[in-house]
C-alpha positions, -999 to +999 in steps of 0.1 A: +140+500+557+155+466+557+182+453+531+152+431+518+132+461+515+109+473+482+140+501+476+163+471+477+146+444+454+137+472+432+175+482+432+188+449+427+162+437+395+179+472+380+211+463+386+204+428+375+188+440+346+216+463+331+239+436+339+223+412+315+228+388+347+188+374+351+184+343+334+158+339+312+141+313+330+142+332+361+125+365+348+091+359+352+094+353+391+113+386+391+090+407+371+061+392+393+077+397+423+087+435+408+048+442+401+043+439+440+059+471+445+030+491+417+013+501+447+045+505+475+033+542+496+064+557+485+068+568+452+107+565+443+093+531+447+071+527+422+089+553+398+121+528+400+095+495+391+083+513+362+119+521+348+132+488+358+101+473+338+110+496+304+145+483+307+138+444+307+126+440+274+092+446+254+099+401+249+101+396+285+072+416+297+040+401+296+001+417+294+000+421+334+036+439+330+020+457+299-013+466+321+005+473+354+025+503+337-007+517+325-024+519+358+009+541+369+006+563+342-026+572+366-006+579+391-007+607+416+033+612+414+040+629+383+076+613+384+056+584+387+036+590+356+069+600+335+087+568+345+058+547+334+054+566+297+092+564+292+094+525+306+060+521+277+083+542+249+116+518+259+093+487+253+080+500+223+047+507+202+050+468+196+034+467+231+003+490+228-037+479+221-062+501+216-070+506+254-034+513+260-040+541+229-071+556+250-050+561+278-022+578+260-049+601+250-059+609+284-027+617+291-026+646+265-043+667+287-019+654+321-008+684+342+024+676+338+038+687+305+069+658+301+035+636+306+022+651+285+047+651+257+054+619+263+023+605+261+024+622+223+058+607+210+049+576+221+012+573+205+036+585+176+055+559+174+030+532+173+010+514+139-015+507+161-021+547+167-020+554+131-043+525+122-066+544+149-062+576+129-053+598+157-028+619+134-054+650+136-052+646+172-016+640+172-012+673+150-033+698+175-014+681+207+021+694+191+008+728+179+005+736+214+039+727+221+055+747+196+060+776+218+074+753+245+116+755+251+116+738+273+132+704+275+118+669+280+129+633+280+113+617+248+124+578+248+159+577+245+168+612+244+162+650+258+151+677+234+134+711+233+096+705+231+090+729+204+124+714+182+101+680+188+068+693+182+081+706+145+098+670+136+064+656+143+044+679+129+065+674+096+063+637+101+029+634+103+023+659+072+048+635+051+024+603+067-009+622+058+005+628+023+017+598+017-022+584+028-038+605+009-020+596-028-034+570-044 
């Protein structure tokens, strides 16, 4: 691989991007020339374009940037998958449409369990989600998960599944209660 390689462009947008050094005008030609590498053979490659995409900013990202991370999240690669939830989670529910919701649902049920628990904190943390009414949904997903010890990246930081699973099953009673007064 070349120094002008996929790795390398993908490598320098990162590095560019935690730097703060792209200038605003210049983004869009990045991002677009970032989105080339969604369907690069090897997938470090398109695990590193999905976390460089969650780190630019849910205001620089656009729908394509917005749709491009959900067709990763259909990934074969499950680090793939992961690094396309997280980058959706580090650009926010502020992002997410009611397609992007019916994916996150599929995802429920990804082999993968960090998938999977991802896919469920993020749908979490979206109005749109709740305007859908998917708490019941929500609720049975982190049941499951309450026996789980293990630990998973959720946005910005690691925790037990099952430590998770309870704050969210506590959040949503308080939400459903909350609904349900008059």
């Amino acid at each position: 691989m070349t120094a002008d390689g996929p790795e390398a462009v993908a490598r320098e947008m990162v590095v560019a991007t935690l730097a703060g050094i792209v200038k605003e005008e210049e983004m869009p030609r990045k991002v677009e020339r970032l989105l080339t590498l969604a369907t690069h053979s090897n997938p470090a490659v398109r695990s590193i374009l999905a976390e460089t995409l969650g780190t630019i900013g849910a205001e620089a990202v656009g729908e394509k940037t917005i749709s491009r991370l959900f067709a990763l999240t259909a990934d074969s690669e499950r680090t793939v998958r992961t690094s396309a939830v997280q980058a959706l989670l580090k650009l926010g529910g502020a992002v997410m449409k009611k397609e992007g919701i019916e994916r996150l649902l599929a995802l429920l049920f990804d082999e993968d369990a960090e998938v999977r628990c991802s896919a469920a904190w993020l749908l979490g943390q979206t109005e749109v989600a709740m305007k859908l009414d998917i708490s019941a949904r929500l609720a049975e997903f982190w049941q499951g998960q309450l026996a789980d010890t293990e630990s998973y990246r959720f946005g910005n930081f690691i925790g037990r599944a099952c430590d998770v699973a309870y704050r969210e099953l506590r959040r949503l009673a308080a939400l459903q209660e909350r609904t349900a007064q008059p």
